[in-house]
C-alpha positions in Angstrom: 29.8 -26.5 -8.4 26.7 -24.6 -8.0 26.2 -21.3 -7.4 23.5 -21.4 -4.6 25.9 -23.5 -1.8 22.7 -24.7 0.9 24.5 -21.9 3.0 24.3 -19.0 1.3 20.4 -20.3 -0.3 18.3 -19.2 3.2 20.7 -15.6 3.5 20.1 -14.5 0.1 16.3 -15.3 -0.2 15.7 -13.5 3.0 18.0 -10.9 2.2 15.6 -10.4 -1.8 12.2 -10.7 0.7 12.9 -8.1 3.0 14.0 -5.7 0.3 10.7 -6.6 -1.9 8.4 -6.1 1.9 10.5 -2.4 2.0 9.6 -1.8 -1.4 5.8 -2.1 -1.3 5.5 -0.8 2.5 7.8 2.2 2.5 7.3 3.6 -0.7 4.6 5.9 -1.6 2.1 2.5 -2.4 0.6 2.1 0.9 -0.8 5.5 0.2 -2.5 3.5 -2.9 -4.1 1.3 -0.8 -5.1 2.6 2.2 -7.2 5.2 -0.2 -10.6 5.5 0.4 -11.6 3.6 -2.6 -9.7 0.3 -2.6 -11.1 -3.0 -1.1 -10.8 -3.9 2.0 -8.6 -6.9 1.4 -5.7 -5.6 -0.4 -3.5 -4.9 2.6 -3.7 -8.6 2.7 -3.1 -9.5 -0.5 -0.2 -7.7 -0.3 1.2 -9.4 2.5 -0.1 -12.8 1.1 2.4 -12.2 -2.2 5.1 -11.1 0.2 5.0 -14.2 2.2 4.8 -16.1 -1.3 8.3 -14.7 -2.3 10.5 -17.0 -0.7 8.5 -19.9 -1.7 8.6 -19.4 -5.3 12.3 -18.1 -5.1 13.0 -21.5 -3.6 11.6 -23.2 -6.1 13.4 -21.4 -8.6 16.7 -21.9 -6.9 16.0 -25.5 -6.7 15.0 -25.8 -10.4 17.9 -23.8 -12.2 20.3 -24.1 -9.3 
């Protein structure tokens, strides 16, 4: 039996994304890159690889689960 059930898969891949968005937006890092020196596009680069997170964790899941 597998350890990722198709239950527990969508609750635990959410659960990793929110904790990796709280990570990089309540830390001290936003402080990083709203300086005065950093491009204009990294907030959203940022928020492009958070919204890539549960894709690639599916796939990972769904290769080695």
């Amino acid at each position: 039996m597998s350890l990722f059930t198709s239950d527990i898969r969508p609750t635990e891949i959410t659960t990793v994304v929110v904790l990796i968005s709280l990570l990089f937006l309540l830390t001290p890092l936003p402080g990083l890159w709203f300086s005065t020196g950093s491009a204009w596009y990294l907030p959203y680069l940022i928020w492009f690889g958070i919204s890539l997170c549960p894709v690639s964790m599916n796939r990972w899941q769904c290769e080695h689960g």
